[in-house]
DSSP file (Angstrom, degrees, kcal/mol; ACC not computed):
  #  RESIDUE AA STRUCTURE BP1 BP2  ACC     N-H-->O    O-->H-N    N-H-->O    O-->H-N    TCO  KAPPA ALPHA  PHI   PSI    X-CA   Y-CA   Z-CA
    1    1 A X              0   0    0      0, 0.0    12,-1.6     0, 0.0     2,-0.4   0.000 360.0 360.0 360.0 133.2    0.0    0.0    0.0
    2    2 A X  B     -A   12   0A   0     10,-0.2    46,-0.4    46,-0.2    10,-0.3  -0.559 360.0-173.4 -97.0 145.5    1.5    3.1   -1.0
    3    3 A X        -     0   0    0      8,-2.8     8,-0.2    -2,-0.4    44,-0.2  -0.602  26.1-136.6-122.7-173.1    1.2    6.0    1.6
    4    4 A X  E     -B   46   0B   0     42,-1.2    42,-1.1    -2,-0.2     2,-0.8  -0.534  24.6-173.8-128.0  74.0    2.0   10.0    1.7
    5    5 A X  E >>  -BC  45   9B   0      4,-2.0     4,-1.5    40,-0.2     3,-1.1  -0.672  32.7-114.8-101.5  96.9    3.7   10.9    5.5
    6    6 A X  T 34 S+     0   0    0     38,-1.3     2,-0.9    -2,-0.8    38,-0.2   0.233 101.9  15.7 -21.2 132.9    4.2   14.9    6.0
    7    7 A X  T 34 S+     0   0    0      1,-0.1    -1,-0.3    36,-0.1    36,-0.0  -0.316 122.3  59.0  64.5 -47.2    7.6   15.1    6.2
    8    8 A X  T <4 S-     0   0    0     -3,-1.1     2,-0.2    -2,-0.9    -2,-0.2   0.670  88.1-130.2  36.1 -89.7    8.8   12.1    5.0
    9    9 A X  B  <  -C    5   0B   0     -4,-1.5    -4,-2.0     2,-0.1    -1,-0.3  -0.693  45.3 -42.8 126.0-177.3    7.6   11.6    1.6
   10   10 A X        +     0   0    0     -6,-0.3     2,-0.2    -2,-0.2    -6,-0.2  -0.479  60.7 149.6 -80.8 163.2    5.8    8.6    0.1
   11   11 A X        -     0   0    0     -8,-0.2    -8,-2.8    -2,-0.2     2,-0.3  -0.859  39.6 -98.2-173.6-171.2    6.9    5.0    0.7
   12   12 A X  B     -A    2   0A   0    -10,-0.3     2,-1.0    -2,-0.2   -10,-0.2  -0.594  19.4-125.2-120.4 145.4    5.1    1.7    0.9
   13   13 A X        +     0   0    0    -12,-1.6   -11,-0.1    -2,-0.3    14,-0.0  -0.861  48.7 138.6-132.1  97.6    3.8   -0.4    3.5
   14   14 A X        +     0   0    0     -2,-1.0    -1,-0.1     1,-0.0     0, 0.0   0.918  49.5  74.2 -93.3 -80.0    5.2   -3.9    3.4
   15   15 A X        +     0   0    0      1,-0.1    11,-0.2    11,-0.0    -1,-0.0   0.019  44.5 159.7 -13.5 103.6    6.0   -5.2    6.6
   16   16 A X        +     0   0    0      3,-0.0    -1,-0.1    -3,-0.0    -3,-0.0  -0.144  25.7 149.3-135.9  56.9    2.6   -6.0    8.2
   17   17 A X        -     0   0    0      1,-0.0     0, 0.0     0, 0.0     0, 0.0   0.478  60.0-103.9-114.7-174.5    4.5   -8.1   10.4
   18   18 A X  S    S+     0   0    0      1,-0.1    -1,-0.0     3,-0.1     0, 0.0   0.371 108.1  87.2-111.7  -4.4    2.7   -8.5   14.7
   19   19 A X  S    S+     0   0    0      1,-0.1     2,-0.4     2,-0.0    -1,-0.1   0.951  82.0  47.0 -44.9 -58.6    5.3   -6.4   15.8
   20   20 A X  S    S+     0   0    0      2,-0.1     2,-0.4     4,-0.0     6,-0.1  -0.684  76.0 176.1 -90.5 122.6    3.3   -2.5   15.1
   21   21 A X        +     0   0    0     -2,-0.4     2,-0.3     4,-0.1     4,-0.1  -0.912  32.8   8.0-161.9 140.1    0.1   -2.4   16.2
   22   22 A X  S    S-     0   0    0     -2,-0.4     2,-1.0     2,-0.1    -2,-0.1  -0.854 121.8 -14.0 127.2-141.4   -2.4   -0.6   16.7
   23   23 A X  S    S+     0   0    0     -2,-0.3     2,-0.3     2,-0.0    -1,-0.0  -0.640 102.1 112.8-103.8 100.7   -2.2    3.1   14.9
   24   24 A X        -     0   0    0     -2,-1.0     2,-0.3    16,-0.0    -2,-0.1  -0.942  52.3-150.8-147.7 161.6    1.7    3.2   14.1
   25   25 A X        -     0   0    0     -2,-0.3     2,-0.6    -4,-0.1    -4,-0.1  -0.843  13.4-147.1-119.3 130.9    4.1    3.1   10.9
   26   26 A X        -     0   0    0     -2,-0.3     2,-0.6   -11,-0.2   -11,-0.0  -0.893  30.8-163.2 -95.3 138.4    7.6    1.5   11.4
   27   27 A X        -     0   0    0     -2,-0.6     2,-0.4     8,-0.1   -14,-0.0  -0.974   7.1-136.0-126.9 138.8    9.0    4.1    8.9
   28   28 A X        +     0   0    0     -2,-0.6     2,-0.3     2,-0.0    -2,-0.0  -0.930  26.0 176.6-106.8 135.8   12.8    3.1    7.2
   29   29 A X        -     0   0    0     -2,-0.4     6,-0.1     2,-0.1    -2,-0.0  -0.933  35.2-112.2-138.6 140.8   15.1    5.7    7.0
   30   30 A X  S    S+     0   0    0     -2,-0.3     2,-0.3     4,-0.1    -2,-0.0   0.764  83.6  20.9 -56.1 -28.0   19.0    5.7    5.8
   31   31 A X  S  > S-     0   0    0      1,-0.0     4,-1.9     0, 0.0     5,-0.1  -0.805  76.7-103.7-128.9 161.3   21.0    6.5    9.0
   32   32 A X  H  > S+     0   0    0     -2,-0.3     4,-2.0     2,-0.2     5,-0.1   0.841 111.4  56.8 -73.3 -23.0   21.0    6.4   12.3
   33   33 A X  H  > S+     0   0    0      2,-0.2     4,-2.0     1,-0.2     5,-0.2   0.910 114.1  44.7 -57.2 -51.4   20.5   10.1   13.1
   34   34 A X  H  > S+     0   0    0      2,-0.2     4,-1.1     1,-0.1    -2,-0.2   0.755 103.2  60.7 -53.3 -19.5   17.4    9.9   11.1
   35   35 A X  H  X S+     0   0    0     -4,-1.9     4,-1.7     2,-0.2    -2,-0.2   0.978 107.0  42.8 -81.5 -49.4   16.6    7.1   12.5
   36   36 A X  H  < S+     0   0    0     -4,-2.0    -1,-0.2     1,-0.2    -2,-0.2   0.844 107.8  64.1 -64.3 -26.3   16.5    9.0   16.2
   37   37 A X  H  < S+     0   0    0     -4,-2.0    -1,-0.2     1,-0.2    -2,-0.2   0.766 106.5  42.5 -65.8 -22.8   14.7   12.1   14.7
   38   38 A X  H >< S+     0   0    0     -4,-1.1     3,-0.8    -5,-0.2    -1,-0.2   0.767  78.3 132.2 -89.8 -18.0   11.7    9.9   13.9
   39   39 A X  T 3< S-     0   0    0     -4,-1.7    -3,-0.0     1,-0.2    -4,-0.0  -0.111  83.9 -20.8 -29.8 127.8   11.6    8.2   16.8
   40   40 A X  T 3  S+     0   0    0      1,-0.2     2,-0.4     0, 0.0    -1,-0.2   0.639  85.0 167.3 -15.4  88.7    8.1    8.2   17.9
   41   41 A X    <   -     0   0    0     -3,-0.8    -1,-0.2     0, 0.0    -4,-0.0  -0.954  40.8-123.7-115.4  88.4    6.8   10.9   16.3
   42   42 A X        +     0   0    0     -2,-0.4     2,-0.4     1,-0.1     0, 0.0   0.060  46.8 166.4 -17.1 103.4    3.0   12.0   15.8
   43   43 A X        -     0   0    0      2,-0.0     2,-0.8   -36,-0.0    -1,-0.1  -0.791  37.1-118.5-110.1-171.9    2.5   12.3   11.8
   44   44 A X        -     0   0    0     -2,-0.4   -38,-1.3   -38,-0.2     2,-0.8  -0.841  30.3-157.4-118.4 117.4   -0.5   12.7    9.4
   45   45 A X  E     -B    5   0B   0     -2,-0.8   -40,-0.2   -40,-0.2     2,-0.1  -0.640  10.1-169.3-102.9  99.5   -0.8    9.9    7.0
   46   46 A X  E     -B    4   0B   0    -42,-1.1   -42,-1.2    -2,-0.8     2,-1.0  -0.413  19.7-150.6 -95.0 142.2   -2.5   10.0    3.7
   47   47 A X        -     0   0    0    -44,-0.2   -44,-0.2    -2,-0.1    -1,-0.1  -0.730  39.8-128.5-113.3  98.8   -3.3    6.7    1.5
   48   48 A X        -     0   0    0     -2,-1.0     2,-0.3   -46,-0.4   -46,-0.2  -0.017  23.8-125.5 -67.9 139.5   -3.1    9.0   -2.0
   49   49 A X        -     0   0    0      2,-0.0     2,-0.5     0, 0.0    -1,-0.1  -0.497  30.6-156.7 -81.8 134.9   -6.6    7.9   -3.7
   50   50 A X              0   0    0     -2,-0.3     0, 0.0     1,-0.1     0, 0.0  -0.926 360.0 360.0-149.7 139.5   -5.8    6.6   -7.2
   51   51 A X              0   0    0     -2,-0.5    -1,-0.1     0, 0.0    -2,-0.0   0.138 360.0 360.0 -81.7 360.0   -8.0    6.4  -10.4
């Protein structure tokens, strides 16, 4: 499922693994400095409507 995350960008949601649950995103990022700037972090997600 392809998504939109404010800040972020788009990306895909593969992993639907029993780890995340509930309403959360594991979001992948290149480094480990991003990695701690997203660390649980409120966003707005949109699931872009396509025709």
């Amino acid at each position: 499922m392809r998504l939109f995350i404010i800040g972020y960008g788009y990306g895909y949601a593969w992993d639907t693994g029993n780890v995340i649950k509930g309403n959360r995103i594991d979001l992948g990022v290149p480094n480990a400095q991003e990695e701690k700037a997203w660390t649980y972090r409120e966003v707005i997600v949109y699931k872009p409507y396509i025709s």
